[in-house]
C-alpha positions, 0 to 999 in steps of 0.5 A: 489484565496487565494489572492482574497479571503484574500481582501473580503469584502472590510470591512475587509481593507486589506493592504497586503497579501503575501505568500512564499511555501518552502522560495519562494513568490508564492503569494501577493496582496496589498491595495490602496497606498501599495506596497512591500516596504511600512512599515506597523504598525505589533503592538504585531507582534513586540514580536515575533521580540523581541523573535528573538533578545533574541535568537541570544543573546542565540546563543551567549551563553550570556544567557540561558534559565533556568537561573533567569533573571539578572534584576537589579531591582530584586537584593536585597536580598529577593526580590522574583522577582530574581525567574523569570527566563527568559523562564518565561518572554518568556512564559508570565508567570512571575507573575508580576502584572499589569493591562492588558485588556486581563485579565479575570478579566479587568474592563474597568471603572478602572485606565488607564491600564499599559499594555497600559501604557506601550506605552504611559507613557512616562517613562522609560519603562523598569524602570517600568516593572521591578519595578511592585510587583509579583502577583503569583509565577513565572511559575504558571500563564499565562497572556498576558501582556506586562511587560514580553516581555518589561523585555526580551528587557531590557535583550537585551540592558543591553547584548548589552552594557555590550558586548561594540555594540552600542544598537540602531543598534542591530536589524539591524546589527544583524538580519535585516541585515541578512535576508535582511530585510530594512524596519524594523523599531522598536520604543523607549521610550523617555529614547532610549529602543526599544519598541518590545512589539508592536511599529514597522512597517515593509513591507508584505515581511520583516515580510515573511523573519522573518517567514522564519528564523523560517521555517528554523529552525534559520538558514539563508544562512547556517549561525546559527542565532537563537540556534537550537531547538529555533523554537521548544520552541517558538512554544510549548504551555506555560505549565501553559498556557497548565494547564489552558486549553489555548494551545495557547501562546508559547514562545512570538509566539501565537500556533493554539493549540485551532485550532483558524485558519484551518491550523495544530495545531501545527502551529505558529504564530506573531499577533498584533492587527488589525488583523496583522499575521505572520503565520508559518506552518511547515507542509506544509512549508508555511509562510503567512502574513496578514496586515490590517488596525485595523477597518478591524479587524473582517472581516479581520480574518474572510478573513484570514481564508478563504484564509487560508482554500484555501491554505491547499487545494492546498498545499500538506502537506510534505513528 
């Protein structure tokens, strides 16, 4: 029924559906030319994968949390970009100024924004976001824009390098691998940096095992691969995005804080444009993906959650 119901109406272009109850598929239905190893667009699903991969770097003590970010850029003496520290490059909330579309004050009829131009510049991405001016002080202000998960990737290959790994197959051999995930495919910049703000394609079942790694606390067939507690701080509301009254952006995840889907709302979730989610919901021990094509937009979050009002019908919340 919920699979059903997750593909009406026709409008809302529905690719895949997949639902997994305590780490076993229970459901999932695919559109016309899906099946269960087509890779599809996850668009911002993408920083949640980026998250993932910063973490595993945490696991290995390579970072923390707390510490100012070691972007070269930001090295000069004075420079007051050398505060942002890396929670804040997680929580959205580094300050950093750039033109994004989601800014309350956006004006379409403006310059091309560097959200966007962040995808398309054909430039070194992470050379760019690291040279944008500070707006506000780091951890005042909450944002959705792409210069910060762009930044938590250029941590990434500068970590990867330093380590002597080869950066191109990080994802795979550290993660993907890992959780048997083959379809995952995340795309660079002309220079070779991993575009993990929203370039990457991935199936139904791949974006359901990353769901799970997340359910499980960071932990894969007893191997540790996030630190614990990680889940914990992805899924907690951002604090200056808590002191704008906007409970909703955690640590590169989105959080039902303003109970925008009828699950919990201490659920959790990867989202990209298009309507693509990646929902994680603790208390009842469910993940569930949704992937569509971007003009189903509307009516395929409308779907979502009536599909998803279905399942928190016939899905007992745990013990």
């Amino acid at each position: 029924m919920c699979c059903r119901r997750a593909f009406e109406p026709p409008e809302a272009l529905t690719a895949a559906f997949i639902v997994t109850w305590k780490g076993r598929l229970i459901a999932e239905r695919y559109g016309y030319g899906v099946d269960t190893r087509t890779p599809l667009e996850g668009w911002s699903m993408g920083k949640s994968i980026t998250a993932t991969l910063l973490g595993i770097l945490l696991n290995k003590g390579v970072y923390q949390l707390t510490q100012p970010a070691p972007i070269p850029e930001w090295q000069t003496p004075g420079d007051p970009r050398a505060k942002i520290r890396i929670e804040d490059l997680l929580h959205m909330s580094s300050g950093l100024r750039i033109r994004a579309p989601q800014d309350p004050d956006y004006d379409p009829s403006g310059p091309y924004p560097d959200h966007l131009y962040l995808y398309t510049g054909g430039v070194d991405s992470y050379h760019y976001a690291a040279t944008r001016p500070q707006q506000w002080p780091p951890n005042t202000v909450g944002r959705y824009r792409n210069t910060d998960p762009v930044l938590i990737s250029y941590l990434i290959r500068l970590a990867v390098e330093k380590g002597g790994e080869e950066y191109l197959s990080f994802p795979q051999r550290a993660l993907f691998d890992k959780l048997g995930i083959r379809t995952m495919r995340i795309e660079t910049d002309p220079f070779g940096n991993f575009l993990g703000q929203g370039y990457e394609l991935g199936c139904g079942r791949d974006w359901a095992r990353l769901g799970n790694l997340y359910l499980q606390d960071g932990v894969w067939n007893g191997e540790r691969i996030l630190p614990a507690g990680y889940a914990k701080f992805v899924s907690t509301p951002a604090p200056v995005w808590v002191a704008d009254k906007r409970p909703i952006y955690g640590g590169l995840f989105w959080i039902n804080g303003a109970g925008q889907y009828p699950v919990p709302r201490e659920s959790y979730y990867m989202a990209g444009a298009g309507g693509q989610t990646t929902m994680i919901v603790p208390s009842h021990d469910l993940v569930v993906v949704r992937m569509g094509h971007y003009k189903g937009e509307t009516p395929g979050a409308a779907a979502l959650r009536k599909a998803l009002t279905l399942l928190m019908e016939a899905v007992p919340k745990h013990n």
